[in-house]
C-alpha angles and dihedrals in degrees: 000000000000125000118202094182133008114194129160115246109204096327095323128098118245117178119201114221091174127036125200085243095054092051089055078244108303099102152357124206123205137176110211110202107207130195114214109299099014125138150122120274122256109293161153138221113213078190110034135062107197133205117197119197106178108229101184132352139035107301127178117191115205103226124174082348102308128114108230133193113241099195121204110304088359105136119221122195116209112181129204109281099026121113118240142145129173127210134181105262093182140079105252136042111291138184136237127198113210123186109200122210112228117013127259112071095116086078092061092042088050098051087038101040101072081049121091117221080216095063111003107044094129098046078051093049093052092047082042093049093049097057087040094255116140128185125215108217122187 
């Protein structure tokens, strides 16, 4: 396998395989290695539509509010709008396959991922608000 682009998300690898310019913009496609307990925060995309197919590991998605098991090579579809979120449920590092609809993410991952949600969460909401990705924060 092939990787295009390797960055760090808030402290965890993701390596890009396809780049929105790759795909001539339709798509990217990641794979998020997460230690237990890693994840995104609750959120929603205004641009992109994701599908989530677990590749190693425990991983929960939250979809209309639940927590719900993905088990190993399940495929989960999360559309624009929606809110969503995934975290490592299990005990060892585990990997996440997202396909991104259309291309281009890479370019937010890459201004949000040397930040810190501890210290730097409004510099991550401006970046956030800019690429149409809102987080829902309790």
């Amino acid at each position: 396998m092939k990787v295009a682009k390797s960055l760090r998300v808030f402290g965890d690898p993701v390596d890009f395989l396809v780049t929105g310019p790759m795909s001539h913009g339709t798509s990217s496609v990641l794979i998020h290695t997460a230690g237990p307990g890693d994840g995104p925060p609750p959120h929603s995309h205004a641009n992109e539509d994701e599908t989530f197919t677990v590749l190693e590991g425990e991983f929960e998605l939250l979809v209309e509010g639940q927590w719900v098991k993905l088990p190993v090579g399940e495929v989960a579809f999360a559309p624009r709008g929606g809110v969503h979120t995934f975290r490592n449920s299990g005990t060892t590092t585990g990997r996440i396959l997202t396909f991104v609809s259309p291309g281009g993410f890479e370019n937010y991952l890459e201004e949000i991922g040397p930040l810190s949600p501890a210290t730097d969460m409004e510099k991550i909401i401006e970046i956030s608000t800019r690429y149409g990705v809102t987080f829902h924060l309790s």
